[in-house]
C-alpha positions as CSV (number, residue, x, y, z in Angstrom):
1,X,-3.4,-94.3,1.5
2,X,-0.5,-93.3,-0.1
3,X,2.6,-95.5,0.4
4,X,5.2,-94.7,3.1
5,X,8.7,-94.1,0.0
6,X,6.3,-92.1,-1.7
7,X,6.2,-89.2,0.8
8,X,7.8,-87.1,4.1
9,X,10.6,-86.4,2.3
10,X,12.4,-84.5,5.3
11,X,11.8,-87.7,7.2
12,X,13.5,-89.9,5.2
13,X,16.4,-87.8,4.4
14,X,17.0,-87.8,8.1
15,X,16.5,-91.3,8.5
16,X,18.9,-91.9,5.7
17,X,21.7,-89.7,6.5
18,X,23.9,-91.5,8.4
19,X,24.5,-93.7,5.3
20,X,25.3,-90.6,2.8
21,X,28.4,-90.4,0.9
22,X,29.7,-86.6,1.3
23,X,27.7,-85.2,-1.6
24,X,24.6,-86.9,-0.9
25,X,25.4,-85.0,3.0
26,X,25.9,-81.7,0.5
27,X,23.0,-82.4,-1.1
28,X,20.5,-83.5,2.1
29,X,21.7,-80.4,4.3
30,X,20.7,-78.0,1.6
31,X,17.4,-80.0,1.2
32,X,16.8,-79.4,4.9
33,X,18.0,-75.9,4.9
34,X,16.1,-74.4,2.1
35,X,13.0,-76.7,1.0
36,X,11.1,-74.1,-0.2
37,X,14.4,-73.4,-2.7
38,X,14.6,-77.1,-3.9
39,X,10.5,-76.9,-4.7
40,X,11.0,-74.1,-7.0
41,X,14.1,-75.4,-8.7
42,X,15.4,-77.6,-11.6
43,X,17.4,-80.4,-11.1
44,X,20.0,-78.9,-13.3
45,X,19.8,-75.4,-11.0
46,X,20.2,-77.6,-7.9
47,X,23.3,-79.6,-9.3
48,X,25.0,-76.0,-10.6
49,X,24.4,-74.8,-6.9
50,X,25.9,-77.7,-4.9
51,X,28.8,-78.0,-7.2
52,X,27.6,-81.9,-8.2
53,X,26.8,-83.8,-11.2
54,X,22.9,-84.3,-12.2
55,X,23.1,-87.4,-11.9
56,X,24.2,-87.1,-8.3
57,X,20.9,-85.7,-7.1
58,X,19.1,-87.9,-9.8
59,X,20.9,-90.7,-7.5
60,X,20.3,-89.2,-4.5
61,X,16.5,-89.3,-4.9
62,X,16.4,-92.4,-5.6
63,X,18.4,-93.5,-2.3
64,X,16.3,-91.9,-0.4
65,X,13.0,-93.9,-2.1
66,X,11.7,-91.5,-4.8
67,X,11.3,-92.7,-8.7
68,X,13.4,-89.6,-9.4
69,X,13.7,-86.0,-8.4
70,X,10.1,-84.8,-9.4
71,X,8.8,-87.1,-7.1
72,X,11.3,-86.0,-4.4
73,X,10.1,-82.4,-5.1
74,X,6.0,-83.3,-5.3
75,X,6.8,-84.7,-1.8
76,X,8.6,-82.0,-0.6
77,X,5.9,-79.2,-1.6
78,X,3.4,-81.0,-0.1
79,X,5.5,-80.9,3.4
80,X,6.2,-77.3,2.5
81,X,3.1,-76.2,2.1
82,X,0.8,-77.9,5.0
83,X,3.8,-75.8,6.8
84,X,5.6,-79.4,8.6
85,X,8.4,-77.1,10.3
86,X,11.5,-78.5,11.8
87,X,11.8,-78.1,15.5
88,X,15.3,-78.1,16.3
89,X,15.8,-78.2,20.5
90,X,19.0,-78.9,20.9
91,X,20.1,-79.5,24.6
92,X,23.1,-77.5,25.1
93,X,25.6,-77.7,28.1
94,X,24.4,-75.0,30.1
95,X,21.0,-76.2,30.3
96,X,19.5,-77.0,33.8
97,X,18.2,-80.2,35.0
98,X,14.8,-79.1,33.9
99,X,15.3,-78.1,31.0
100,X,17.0,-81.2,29.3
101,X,13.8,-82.8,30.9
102,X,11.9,-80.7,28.9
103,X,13.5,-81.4,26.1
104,X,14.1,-84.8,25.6
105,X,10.1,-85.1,26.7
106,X,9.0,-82.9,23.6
107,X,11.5,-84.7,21.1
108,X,9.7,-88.1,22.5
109,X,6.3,-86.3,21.8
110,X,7.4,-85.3,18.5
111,X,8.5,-89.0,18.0
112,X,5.7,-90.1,18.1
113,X,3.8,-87.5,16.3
114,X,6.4,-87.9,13.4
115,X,5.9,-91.6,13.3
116,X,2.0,-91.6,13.4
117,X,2.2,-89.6,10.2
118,X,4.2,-92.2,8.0
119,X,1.9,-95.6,9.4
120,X,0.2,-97.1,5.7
121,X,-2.7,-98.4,6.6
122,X,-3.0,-101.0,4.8
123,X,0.2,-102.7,5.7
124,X,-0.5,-101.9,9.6
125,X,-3.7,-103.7,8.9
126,X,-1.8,-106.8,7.2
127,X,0.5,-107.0,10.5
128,X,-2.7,-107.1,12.5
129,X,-3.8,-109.7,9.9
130,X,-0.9,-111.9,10.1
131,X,-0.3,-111.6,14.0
132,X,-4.4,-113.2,14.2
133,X,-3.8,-115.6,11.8
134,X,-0.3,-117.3,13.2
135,X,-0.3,-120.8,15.0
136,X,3.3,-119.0,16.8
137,X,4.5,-115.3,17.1
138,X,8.0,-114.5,17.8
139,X,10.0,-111.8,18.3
140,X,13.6,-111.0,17.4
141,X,16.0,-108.2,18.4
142,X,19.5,-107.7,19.3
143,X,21.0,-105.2,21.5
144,X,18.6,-102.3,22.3
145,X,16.2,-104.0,19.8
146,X,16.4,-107.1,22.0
147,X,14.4,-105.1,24.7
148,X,12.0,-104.1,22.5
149,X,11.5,-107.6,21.6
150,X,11.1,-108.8,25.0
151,X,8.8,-106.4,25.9
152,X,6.9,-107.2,23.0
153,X,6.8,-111.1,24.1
154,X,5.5,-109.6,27.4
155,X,2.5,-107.9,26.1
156,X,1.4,-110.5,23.2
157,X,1.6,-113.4,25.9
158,X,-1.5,-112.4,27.7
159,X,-3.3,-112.3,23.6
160,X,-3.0,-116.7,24.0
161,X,-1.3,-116.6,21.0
162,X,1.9,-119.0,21.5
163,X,5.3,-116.3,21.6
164,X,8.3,-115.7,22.3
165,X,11.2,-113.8,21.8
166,X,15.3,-113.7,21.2
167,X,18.1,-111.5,21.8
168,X,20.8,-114.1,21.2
169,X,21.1,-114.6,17.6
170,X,22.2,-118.4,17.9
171,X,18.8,-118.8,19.5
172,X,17.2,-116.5,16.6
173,X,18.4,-118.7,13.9
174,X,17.6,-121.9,15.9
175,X,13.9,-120.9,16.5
176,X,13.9,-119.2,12.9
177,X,14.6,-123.0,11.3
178,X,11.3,-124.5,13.4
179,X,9.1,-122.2,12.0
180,X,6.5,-123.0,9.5
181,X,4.1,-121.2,7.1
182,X,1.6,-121.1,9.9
183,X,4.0,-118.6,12.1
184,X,5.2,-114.8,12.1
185,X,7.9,-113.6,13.1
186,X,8.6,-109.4,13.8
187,X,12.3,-108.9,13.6
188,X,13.1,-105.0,15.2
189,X,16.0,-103.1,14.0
190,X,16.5,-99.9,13.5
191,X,19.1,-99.2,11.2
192,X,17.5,-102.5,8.9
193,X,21.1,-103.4,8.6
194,X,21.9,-105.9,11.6
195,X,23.8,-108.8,10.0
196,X,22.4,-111.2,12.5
197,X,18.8,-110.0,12.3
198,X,18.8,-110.7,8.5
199,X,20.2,-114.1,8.4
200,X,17.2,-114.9,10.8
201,X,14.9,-113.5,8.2
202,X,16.7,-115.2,5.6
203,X,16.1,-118.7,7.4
204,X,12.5,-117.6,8.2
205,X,11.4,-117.2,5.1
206,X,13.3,-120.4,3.9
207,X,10.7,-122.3,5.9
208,X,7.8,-120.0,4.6
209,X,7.5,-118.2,7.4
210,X,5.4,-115.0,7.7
211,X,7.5,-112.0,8.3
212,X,7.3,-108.4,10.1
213,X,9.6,-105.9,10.1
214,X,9.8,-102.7,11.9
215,X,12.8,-100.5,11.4
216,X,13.8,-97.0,10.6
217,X,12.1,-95.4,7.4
218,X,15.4,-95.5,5.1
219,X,15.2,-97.7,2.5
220,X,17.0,-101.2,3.6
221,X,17.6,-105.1,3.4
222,X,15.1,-105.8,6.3
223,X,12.5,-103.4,5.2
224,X,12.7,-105.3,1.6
225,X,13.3,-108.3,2.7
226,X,9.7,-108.7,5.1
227,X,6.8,-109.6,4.1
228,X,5.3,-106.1,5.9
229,X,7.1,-103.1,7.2
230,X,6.4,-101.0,9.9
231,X,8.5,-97.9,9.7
232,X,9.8,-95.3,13.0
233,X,10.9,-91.6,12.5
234,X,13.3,-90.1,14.9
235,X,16.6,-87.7,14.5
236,X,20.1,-87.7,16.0
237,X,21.2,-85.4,18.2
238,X,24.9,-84.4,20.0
239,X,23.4,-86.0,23.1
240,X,21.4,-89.1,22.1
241,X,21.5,-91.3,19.2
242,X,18.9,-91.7,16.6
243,X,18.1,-95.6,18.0
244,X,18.0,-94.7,21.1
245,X,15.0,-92.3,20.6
246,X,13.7,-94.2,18.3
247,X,12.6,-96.9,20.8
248,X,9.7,-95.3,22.0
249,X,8.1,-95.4,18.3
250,X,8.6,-98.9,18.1
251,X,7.7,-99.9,21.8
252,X,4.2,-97.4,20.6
253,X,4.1,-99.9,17.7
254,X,4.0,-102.7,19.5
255,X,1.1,-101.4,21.7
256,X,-0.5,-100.5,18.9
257,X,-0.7,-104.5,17.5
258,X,-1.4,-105.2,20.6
259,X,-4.5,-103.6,21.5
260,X,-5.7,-104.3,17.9
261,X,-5.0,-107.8,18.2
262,X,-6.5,-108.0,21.3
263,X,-9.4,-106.3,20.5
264,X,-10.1,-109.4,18.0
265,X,-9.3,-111.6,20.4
266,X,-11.5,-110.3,23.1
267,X,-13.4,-113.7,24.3
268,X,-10.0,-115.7,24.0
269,X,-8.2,-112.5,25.7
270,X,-10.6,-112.5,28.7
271,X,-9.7,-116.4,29.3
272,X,-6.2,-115.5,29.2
273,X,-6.3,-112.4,31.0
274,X,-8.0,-114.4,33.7
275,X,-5.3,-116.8,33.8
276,X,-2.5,-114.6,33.9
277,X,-4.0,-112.1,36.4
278,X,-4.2,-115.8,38.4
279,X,-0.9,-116.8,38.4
280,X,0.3,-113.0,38.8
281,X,-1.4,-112.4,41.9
282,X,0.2,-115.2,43.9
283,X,3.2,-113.5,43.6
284,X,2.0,-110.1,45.4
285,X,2.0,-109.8,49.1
């Protein structure tokens, strides 16, 4: 399978953006604009265009994960071509109840879609892999992230694997210096940028730790810094942020490990199931 910075162009552009300098912005909107353009243009014709030195898009490229702007335009054609359209639905003010509904339900679908298309198998597989193998599984998010996290610890503690998770990032970086070479850790962000979130890497990997990552696709500290990442598409709108719909990929990536794990698990998960479903019930009426 071909590797996640070697493709979706348009994806990564978007998931880039808000980290652009104002010519890189130039250079991304015309991208998105007119792709067919860019796939039948020189770099040079591209540069005389936007008013920007070759090197600029050369650089540009390169931010956004290619080896350089033949690359950018191989991945680009291929988007072009199997005719991946953009589907802008912007909510605008005078839209009824039901129709913001509508809406914000198709951008979740096309989420999810979006995300599905960038998963590398192999490193999906490797998560799944690591999550089996580890003595301890634990979880670390902050702010929205945290209640990914949580729900995360909520899911995997019926698996009988020992987990937990941590919004607080004393607590991360506490935890984070107990762990051992024997235990993973999945640290959610989705900018890949939290200051907190990477000084708990940092000290997770100082004690050999196995690590997880899953973030936005823009190239980033966390998503270099893991041992695996697990990448999420979503876009911005006037209306609602780029993390904020982007929680829904990663919540679907969770349930994804989940239910893999699991399904390796399955005479250990029945025990557990059984004990859980136990201890749940005397709390029903």
């Amino acid at each position: 399978m071909v590797a996640a910075e070697n493709r979706h162009c348009k994806h990564r552009i978007r998931a880039s953006y808000h980290s652009f300098r104002e010519k890189e912005k130039r250079i991304a909107d015309y991208i998105l604009a007119h792709p067919e353009e860019i796939v039948h243009s020189t770099i040079s014709q591209v540069a005389e265009k936007l008013q920007v030195a070759e090197a600029t898009v050369f650089r540009f490229c390169k931010h956004i994960g290619f080896k350089g702007y033949q690359a950018m335009k191989i991945a680009l054609a291929s988007e072009v071509n199997t005719g991946m359209k953009d589907i802008h639905e912007t909510i605008q003010e005078g839209d009824d109840e039901q129709l913001v509904a509508e809406k914000v339900f198709k951008a979740n679908i096309r989420t999810l879609e979006e995300t599905l298309t960038i998963i590398d198998g192999n490193d999906f597989k490797r998560a799944v892999d690591m999550i089996l193998s580890a003595n301890r599984l634990e979880f670390y998010g902050n702010g929205g992230s945290g209640a990914i996290a949580l729900d995360a610890h909520h899911k995997f503690m019926r698996t009988g694997i020992p987990c937990i998770s941590y919004s607080d990032s004393h607590f991360q970086v506490m935890s984070a210096s107990q762990l051992t070479e024997k235990d993973v850790v999945v640290l959610i962000s989705h900018t890949g940028t939290n200051r907190d979130i990477l000084d708990a890497l940092e000290i997770a990997k100082e004690q050999g730790a196995m690590t997880i990552g899953i973030t936005t696709l823009a190239k980033s500290p966390l998503s270099q810094g893991v041992d695996v990442a697990l990448y999420t598409v979503s876009e911005e709108t006037d209306y609602r942020s780029e993390a904020l719909s982007s929680r829904l990929a990663q919540l679907t990536l969770i349930d994804a490990l989940y239910v893999n794990v699991s399904m390796q698990r399955k005479e250990l998960m029945k025990k557990s199931l059984t004990k859980v479903r136990k201890a749940i019930s005397a709390k029903r009426i």
